[in-house]
N, C-alpha and C positions, 0 to 999 in steps of 0.2 A: 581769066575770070576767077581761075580758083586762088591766083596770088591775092587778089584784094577780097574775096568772103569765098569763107571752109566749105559753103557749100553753095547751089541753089538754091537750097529753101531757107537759109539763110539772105540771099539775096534778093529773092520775092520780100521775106521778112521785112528787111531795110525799105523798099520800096513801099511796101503797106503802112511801115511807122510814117514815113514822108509824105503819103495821101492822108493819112489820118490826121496827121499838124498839119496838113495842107488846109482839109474841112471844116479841122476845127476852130483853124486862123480865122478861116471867113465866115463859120458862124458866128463867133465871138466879134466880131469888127462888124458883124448887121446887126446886132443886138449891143452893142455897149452904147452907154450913154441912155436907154431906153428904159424909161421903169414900168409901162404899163406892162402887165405879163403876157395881155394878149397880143398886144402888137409884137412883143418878144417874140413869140410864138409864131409868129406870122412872117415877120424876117426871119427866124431861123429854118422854117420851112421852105420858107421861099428859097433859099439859099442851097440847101439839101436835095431840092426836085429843078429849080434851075441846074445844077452840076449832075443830076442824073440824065437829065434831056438834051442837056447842050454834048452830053457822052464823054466829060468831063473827066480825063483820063483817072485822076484822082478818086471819082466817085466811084469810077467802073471798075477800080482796081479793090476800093474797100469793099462794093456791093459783090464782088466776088465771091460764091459761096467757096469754103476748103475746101479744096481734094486731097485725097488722098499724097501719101509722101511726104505731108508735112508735119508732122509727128515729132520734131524735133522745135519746132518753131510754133507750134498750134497756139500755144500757153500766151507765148508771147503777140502772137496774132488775134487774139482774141479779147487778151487784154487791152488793146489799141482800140480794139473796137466797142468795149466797154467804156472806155475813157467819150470817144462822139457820144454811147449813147450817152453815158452820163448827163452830159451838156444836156442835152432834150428833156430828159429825167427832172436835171434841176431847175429849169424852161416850167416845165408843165407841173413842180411842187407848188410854184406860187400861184397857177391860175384859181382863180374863184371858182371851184368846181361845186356841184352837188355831191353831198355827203356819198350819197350811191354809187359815185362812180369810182370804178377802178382806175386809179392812175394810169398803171404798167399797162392795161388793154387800150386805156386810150392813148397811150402815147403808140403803142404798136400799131394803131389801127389809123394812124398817119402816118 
């Protein structure tokens, strides 16, 4: 193990970058080609809560909260998972919202 990655958390690391281009493969391939924003919104959701139901090795590994010991690889694990939400982020800038609503809570509160 330690000859191909310095460490374990190093090697969870790897495996988190590879679900996270895994997610984000297939949110982008349910949404390309589509311009209304709601349906965008609709397949990439769909897409997100299919791969957390189906237990979707991928999902279960990004929806994985940290633990502790990864202090070396946090930065980097976190970033990964700013990059999925992003996609949702820039998903839900274009929908036709009311001035009053917060983006960042509606998008959390999907």
């Amino acid at each position: 193990l330690y000859y191909h990655f310095p460490s374990k958390e190093d090697l969870y690391a790897q495996l988190h970058d590879a679900a996270v281009a895994s997610l984000i493969a297939q949110v982008e391939a349910a949404v390309a080609g589509e311009g209304e924003p709601w349906t965008r919104l609709a397949k990439a959701a769909s897409v997100h809560l299919e791969a957390i139901l189906k237990r979707d090795e991928n999902a279960l590994l990004v929806m994985t909260p940290l633990s502790r010991g990864l202090d070396g690889v946090r930065d980097r694990i976190i970033a990964r998972r700013d990059a999925y939400e992003e996609l949702f982020r820039s998903i839900i800038a274009d929908l036709d919202l009311d001035p009053g609503v917060d983006r960042g809570l509606f998008r959390l509160q999907l």
